[in-house]
C-alpha positions as CSV (number, residue, x, y, z in Angstrom):
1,X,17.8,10.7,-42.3
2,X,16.4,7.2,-40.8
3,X,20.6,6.7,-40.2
4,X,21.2,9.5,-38.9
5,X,18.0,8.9,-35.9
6,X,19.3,5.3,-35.6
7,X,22.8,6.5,-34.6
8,X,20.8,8.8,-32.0
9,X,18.9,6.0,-31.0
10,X,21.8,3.6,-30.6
11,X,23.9,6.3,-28.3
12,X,20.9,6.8,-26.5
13,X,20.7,3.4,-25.3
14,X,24.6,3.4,-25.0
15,X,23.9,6.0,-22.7
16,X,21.0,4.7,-20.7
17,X,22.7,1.2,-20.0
18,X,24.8,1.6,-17.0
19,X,21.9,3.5,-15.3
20,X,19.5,1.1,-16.2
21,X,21.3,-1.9,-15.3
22,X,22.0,-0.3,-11.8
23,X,17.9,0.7,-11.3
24,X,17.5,-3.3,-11.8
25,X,20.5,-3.9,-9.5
26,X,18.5,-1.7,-7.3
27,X,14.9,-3.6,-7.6
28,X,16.1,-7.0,-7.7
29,X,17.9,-6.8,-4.4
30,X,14.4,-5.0,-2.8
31,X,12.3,-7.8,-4.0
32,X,14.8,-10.1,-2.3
33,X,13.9,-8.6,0.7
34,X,10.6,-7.1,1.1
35,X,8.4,-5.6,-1.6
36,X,8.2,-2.4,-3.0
37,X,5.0,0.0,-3.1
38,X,4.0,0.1,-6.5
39,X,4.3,4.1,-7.5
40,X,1.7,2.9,-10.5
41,X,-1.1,5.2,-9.8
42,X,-3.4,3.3,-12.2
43,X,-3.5,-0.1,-10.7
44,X,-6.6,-0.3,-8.4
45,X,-6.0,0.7,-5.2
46,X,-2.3,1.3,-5.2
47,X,-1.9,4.4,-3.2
48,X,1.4,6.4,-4.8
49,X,4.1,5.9,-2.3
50,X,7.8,7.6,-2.5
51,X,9.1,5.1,0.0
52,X,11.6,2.5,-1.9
53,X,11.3,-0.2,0.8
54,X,8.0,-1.3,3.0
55,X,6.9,-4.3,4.7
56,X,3.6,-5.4,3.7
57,X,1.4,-6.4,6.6
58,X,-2.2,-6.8,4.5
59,X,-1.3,-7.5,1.3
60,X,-4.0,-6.2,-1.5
61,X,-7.1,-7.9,0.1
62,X,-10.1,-7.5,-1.7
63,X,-13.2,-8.5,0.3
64,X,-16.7,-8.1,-1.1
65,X,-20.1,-9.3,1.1
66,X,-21.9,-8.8,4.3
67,X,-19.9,-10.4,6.2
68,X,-16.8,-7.9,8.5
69,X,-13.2,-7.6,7.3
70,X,-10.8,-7.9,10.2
71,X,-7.4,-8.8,9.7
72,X,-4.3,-8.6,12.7
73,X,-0.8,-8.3,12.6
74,X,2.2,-7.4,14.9
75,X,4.6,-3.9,13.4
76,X,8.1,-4.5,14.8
77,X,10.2,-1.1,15.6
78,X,12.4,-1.9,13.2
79,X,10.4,-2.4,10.4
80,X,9.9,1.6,9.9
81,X,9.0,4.7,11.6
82,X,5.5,4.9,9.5
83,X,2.4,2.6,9.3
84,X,-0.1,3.3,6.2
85,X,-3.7,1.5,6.5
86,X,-5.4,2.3,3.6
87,X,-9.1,1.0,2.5
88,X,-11.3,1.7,-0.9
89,X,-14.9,1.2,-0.7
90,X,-16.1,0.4,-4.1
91,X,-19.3,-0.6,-2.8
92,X,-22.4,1.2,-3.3
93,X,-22.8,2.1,0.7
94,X,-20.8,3.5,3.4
95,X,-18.1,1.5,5.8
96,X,-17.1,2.0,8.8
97,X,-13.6,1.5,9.6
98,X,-12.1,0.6,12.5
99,X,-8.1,0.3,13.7
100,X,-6.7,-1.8,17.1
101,X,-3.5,-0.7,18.6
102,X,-2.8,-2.9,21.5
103,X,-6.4,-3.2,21.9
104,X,-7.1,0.4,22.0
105,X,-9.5,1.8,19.5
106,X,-7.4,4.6,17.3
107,X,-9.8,5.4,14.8
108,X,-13.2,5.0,13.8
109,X,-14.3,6.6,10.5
110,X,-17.0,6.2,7.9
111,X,-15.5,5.6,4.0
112,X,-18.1,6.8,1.5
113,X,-19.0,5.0,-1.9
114,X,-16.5,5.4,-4.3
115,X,-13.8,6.9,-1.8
116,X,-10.7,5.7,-0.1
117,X,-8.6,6.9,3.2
118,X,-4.8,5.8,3.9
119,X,-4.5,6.6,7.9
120,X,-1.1,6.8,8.6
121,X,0.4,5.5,12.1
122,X,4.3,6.9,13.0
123,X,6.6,6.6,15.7
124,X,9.7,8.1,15.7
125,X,11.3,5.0,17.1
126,X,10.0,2.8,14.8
127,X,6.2,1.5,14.9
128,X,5.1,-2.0,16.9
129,X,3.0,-3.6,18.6
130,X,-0.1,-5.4,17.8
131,X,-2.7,-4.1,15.5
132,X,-6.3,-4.8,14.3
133,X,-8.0,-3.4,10.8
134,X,-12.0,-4.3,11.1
135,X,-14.1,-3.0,8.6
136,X,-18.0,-3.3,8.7
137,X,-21.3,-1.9,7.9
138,X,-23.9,0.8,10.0
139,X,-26.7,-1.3,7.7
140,X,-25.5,-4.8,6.6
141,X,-25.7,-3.7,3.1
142,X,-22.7,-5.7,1.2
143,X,-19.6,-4.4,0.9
144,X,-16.9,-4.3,-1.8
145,X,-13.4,-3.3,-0.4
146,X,-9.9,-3.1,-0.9
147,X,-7.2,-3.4,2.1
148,X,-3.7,-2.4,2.2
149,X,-1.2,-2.3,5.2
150,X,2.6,-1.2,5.0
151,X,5.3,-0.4,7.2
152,X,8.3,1.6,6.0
């Protein structure tokens, strides 16, 4: 018997190889060139993602006290037709968060304790221009985020 689940083992992997060697064809030549979103769902604050290919624009920033988050970058049009912001407030008090685009205020929303938001930005000819991601408190209480931006 423990043969005969061996030999299935063994032409399973036979099996599996090519397909396997291409998925890490695949991944090696996307980490060459910009990272991937990680479709782990249990990693803190990884929002699932089907996209294969994203440029990161904040890159997993945590920030925890009273003092504002505010981060800017520049999207280029070719970089992708979609922008995802997304903030998790693991703090014990609400945040407000705010997002720039050349300058203009687009949105301006209150995260709850414990909660998260991913505002999505698209353009069908590709995102750009220059944004800003401030985050902040009504009260002053501290905060304890996480902040994500991608472009794919």
């Amino acid at each position: 018997m423990k043969k005969i689940v061996k030999l299935g083992l063994a032409t399973a992997c036979i099996l599996t190889v090519p397909s396997a060697s291409l998925a890490c064809a695949v991944k090696d030549s996307e980490s060459s060139t910009t990272p991937a979103i990680s479709t782990n769902s249990q990693d803190e604050g990884k929002e699932v993602d089907n996209k294969l290919l994203s440029v990161t624009l904040i890159d997993d920033a945590y920030h925890k006290g009273r003092d504002s988050f505010e981060r800017t970058f520049t999207c280029s049009p070719s970089n992708g037709t979609l922008l995802n912001i997304h903030v998790k407030n693991k703090g014990s008090g609400k945040v407000r968060l705010k997002i720039y685009h050349n300058g203009y205020e687009k949105r301006n929303i209150l995260i709850d304790p414990g909660t998260s938001t991913t505002e999505p930005f698209s353009n069908i000819n590709g995102v750009g221009g220059n944004w800003k991601v401030y985050v902040t408190t009504d009260d002053g209480h501290e905060m304890d985020i996480f902040v994500r931006a991608r472009q794919s």
